[in-house]
C-alpha positions in Angstrom: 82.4 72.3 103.8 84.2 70.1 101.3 81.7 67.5 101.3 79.2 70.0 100.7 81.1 70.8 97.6 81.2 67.4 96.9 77.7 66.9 97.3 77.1 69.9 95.1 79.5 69.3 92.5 78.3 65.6 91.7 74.7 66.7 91.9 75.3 69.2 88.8 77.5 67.0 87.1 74.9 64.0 87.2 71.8 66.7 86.2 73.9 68.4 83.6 75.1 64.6 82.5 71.3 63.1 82.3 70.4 66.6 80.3 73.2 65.9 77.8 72.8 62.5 77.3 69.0 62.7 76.8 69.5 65.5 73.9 71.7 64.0 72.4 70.0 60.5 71.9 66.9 62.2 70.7 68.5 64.6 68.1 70.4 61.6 66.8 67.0 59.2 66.4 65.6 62.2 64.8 68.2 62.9 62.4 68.2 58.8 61.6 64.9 59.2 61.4 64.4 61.6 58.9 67.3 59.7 56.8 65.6 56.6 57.3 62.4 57.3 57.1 61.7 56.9 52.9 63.4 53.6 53.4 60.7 52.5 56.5 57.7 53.2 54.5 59.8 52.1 50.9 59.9 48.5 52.9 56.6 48.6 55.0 57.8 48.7 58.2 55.2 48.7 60.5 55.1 51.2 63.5 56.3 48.6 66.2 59.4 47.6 64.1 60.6 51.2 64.2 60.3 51.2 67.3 61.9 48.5 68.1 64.6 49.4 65.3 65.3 52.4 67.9 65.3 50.2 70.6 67.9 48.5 69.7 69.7 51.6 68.3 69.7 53.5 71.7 72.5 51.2 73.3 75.0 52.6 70.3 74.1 56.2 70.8 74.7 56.1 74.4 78.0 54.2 74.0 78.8 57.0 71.2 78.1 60.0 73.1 78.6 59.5 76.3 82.3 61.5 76.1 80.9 64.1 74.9 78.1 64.1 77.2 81.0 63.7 80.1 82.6 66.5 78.7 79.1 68.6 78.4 78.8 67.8 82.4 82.4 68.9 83.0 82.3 72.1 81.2 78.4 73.2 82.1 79.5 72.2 85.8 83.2 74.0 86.2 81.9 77.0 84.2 79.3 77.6 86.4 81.2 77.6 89.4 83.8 79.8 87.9 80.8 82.0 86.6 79.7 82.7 89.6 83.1 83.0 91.4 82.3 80.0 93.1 85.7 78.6 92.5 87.3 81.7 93.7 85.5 80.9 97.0 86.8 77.2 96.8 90.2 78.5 96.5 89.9 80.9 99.3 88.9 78.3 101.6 91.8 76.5 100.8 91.1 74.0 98.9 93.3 72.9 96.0 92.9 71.9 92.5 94.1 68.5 93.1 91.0 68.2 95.6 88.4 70.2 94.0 88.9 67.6 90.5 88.3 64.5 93.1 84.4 65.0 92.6 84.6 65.3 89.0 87.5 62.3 89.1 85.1 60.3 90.5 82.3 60.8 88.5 84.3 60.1 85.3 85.5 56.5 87.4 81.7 55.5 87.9 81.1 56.5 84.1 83.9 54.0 82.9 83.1 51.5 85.1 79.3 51.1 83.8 80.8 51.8 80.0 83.3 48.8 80.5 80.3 46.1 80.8 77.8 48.2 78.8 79.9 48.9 75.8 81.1 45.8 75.8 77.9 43.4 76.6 75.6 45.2 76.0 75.9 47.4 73.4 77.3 43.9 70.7 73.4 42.7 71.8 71.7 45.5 71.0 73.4 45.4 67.7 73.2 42.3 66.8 68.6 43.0 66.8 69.6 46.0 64.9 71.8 44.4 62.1 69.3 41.8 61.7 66.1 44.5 61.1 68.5 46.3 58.5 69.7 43.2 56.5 66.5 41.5 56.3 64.1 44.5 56.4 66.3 47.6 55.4 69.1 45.9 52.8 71.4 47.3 54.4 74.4 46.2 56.4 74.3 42.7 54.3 76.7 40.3 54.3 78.6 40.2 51.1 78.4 36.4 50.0 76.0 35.6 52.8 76.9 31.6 53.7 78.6 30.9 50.4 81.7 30.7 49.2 83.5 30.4 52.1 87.2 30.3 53.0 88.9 29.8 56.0 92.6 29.1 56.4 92.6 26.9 59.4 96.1 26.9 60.2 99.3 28.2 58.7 99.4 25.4 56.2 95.5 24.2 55.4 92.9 26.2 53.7 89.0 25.1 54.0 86.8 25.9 51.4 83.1 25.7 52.0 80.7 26.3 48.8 77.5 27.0 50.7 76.9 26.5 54.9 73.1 25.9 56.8 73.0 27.0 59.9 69.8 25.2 60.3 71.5 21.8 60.6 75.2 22.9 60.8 76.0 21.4 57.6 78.7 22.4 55.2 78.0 22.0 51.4 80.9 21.1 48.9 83.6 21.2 50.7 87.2 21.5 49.7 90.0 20.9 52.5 93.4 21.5 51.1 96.5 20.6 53.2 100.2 22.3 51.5 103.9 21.8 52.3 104.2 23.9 55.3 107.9 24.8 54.0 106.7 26.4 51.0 103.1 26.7 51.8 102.8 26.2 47.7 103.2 22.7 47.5 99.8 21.0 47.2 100.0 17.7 49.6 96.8 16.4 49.7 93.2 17.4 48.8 90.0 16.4 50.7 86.8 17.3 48.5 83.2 16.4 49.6 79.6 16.9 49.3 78.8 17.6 52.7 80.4 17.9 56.0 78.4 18.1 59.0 78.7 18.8 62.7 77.8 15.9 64.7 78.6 15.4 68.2 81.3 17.9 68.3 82.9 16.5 65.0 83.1 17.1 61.7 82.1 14.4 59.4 82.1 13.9 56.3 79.9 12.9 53.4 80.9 11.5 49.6 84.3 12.6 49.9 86.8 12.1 47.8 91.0 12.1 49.1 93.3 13.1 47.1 97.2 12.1 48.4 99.9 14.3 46.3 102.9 13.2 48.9 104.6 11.3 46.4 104.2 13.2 43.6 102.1 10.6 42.5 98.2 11.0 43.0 96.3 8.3 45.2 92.4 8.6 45.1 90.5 7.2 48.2 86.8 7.4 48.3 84.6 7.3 51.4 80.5 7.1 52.2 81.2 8.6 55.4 84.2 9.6 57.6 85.1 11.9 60.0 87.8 14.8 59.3 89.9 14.0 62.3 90.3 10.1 60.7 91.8 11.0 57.4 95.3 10.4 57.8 97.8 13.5 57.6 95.3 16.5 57.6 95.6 18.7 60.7 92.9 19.0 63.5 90.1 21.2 62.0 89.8 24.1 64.4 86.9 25.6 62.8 83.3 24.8 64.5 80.1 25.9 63.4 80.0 29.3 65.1 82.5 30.6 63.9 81.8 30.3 60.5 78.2 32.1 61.1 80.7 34.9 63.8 82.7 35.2 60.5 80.0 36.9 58.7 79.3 39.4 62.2 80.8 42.9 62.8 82.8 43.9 65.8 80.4 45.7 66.9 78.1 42.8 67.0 80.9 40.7 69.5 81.6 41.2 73.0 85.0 41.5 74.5 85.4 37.5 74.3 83.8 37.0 71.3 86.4 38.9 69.6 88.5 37.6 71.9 87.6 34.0 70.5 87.5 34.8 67.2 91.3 36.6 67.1 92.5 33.2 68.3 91.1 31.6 65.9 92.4 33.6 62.8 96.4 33.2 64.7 95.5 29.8 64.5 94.7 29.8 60.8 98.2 32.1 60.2 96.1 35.2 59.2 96.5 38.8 60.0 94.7 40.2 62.5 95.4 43.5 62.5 92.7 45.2 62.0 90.2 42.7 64.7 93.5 43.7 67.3 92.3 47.2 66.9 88.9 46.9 67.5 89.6 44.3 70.6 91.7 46.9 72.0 89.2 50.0 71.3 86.5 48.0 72.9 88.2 48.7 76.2 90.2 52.2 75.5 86.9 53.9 74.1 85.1 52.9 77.8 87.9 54.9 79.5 87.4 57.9 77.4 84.8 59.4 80.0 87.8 59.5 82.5 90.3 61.2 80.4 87.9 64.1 79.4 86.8 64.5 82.4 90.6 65.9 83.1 90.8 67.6 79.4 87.4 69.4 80.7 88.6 70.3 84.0 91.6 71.9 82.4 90.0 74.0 80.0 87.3 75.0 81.9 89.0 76.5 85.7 92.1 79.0 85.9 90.0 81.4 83.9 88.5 84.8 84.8 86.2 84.8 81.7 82.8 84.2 82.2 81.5 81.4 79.3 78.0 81.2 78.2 76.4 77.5 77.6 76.6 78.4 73.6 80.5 78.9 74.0 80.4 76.1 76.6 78.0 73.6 73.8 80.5 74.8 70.9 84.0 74.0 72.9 82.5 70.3 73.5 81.6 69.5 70.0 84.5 70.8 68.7 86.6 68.8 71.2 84.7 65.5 70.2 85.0 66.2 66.7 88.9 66.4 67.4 88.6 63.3 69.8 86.9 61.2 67.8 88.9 62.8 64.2 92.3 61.5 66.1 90.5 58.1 67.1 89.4 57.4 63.3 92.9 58.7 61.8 95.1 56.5 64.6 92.8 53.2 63.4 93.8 53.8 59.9 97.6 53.2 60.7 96.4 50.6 62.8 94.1 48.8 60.4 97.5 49.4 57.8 100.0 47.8 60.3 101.8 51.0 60.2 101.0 51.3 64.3 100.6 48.5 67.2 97.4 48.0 67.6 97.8 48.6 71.7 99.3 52.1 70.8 96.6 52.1 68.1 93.5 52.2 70.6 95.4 53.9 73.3 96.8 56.4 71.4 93.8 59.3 71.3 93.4 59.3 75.2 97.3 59.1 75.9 97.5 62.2 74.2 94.5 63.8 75.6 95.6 63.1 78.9 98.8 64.2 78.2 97.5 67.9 77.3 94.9 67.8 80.4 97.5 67.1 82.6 99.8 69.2 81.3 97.8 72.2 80.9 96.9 71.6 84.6 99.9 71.8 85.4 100.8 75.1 84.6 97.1 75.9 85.6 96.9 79.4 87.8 93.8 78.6 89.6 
């Protein structure tokens, strides 16, 4: 009998999952659609780059709405059952709580699972093809200074300026490579200026540059045709490489897990805050995990009830539970962002607490 329930239970959690999830994606490219739609014809899209637009846009929606669409499953699926005083029947057989959420538990496990490499493979992908239709066909989503005027502070004490960067050819134009006292970090030691440095054979080289030694608070000028970086005595190790001055100019959303990852380590390195990119590294992973933890917020608000629920009530208590799950999310990254909360607790901090209440409210559950 109980694997029967099982069998029944997933099958209407996976139907009533599919169903949610396939609404949802198409009222949001709709909605898009109709807000996007004067800037499509405004640019002259053509119909295949809409659709391809959307193509890439899907990924995102899924990763956004699946939660809700767990949570749709959960409540549609536990409602029923209590609807129909098929739960009192569970009970009656003996079954209890703990067992008749192991379904449900399980479904919300295979849900995280896929989220953990979709959200965080391929979703940053997907983004990256949509990104690049809206900031060279749409305007929007541009980067601010494109490949100009960069700055990079490539360890605690050494600061690289870069007037203008080709990714065609990997080469920095004007560049400005200023090494301070790393006591004071205000005491200009030396000064590197050129007119190009370019990647060659997994070094920097550079081009017409001029060296500028402050050390003795006298200034020595050596010039140089060509010379690579890590040969000009008393400058650190350049840690910067080509991609991560074009990653630089990317969102989170358009890195995976190590992508981030790699570029993190390479702000420490440079002394910088990181904050904020902490945040979204940690999100990455807590958001995947938020299919398990409403799965147990659903269960508990949905059994240990006599009321019957209609799907409108049902519809309404999910949206409005998103709308506070994803209202705490956006109000915990602020602090984050600020440095007023660790970014760990940051990320974590939305499903702790929903947990905590599912749990809780479980507890005292009289099913």
């Amino acid at each position: 009998m109980i694997k029967q329930i099982d069998r029944y239970i997933i099958f209407q959690f996976v139907k009533n999952f599919l169903f949610a999830l396939l609404c949802f994606i198409l009222i949001f490219i709709l909605v898009d659609l109709f807000e996007n739609l004067d800037k499509f014809i405004d640019n002259k899209l053509n119909f295949g780059m809409i659709l391809n637009y959307y193509l890439y846009f899907i990924p995102e929606i899924i990763r956004l709405i699946t939660p809700i669409a767990v949570l749709l499953a959960t409540l549609f699926t536990a409602g029923r059952m209590v609807n129909y005083n098929e739960t009192v029947a569970v009970k009656n057989a003996g079954i209890s709580l703990v067992r008749f959420m192991m379904p449900f538990l399980a479904m919300g496990m295979l849900v995280t699972s896929i989220s953990l490499y979709f959200n965080n493979w391929v979703v940053p992908e997907a983004n990256k093809q949509k990104f690049f239709i809206e900031r060279n066909y749409l305007g929007k989503n541009k980067i601010t200074v494109g490949l100009n005027k960069l700055y990079f502070q490539d360890s605690k004490n050494q600061l690289v300026l870069i007037d203008q960067f080709r990714e065609t050819d990997m080469t920095a134009l004007r560049v400005s490579i200023q090494l301070y006292n790393p006591d004071t970090l205000t005491q200009l030691l030396k000064r590197v200026d050129a007119e190009e440095m370019k990647w060659d054979g997994g070094k920097w080289v550079m081009y017409n540059a001029a060296e500028r030694d402050f050390t003795d608070s006298v200034e020595v000028l050596t010039n140089y045709a060509e010379i690579p970086v890590g040969e000009i005595t008393g400058l650190n190790k350049l840690n910067l490489v080509p991609h991560q001055i074009t990653r630089r100019q990317l969102k989170p959303d358009e890195m995976n897990y190590g992508e981030l990852e790699e570029f993190i380590v390479s702000l420490k390195k440079g002394g910088q805050d990181t904050d904020r990119q902490m945040v979204d590294f940690y999100s990455k992973i807590s958001f995947s995990f938020a299919s398990l933890i409403i799965v147990i917020f659903g269960i508990s608000i949905s059994t240990g009830t006599k009321r019957r629920r209609g799907l409108a009530l049902q519809f309404g208590i999910s949206i409005l539970v998103s709308f506070i799950y994803l209202g705490f999310i956006k109000i915990s990254q602020s602090f984050g962002y600020n440095g007023d909360l660790d970014p760990l607790l940051t990320a974590w901090l939305a499903n702790i607490a929903f947990a905590g209440f599912g749990m809780i409210n479980l507890y005292f559950k009289n099913y």
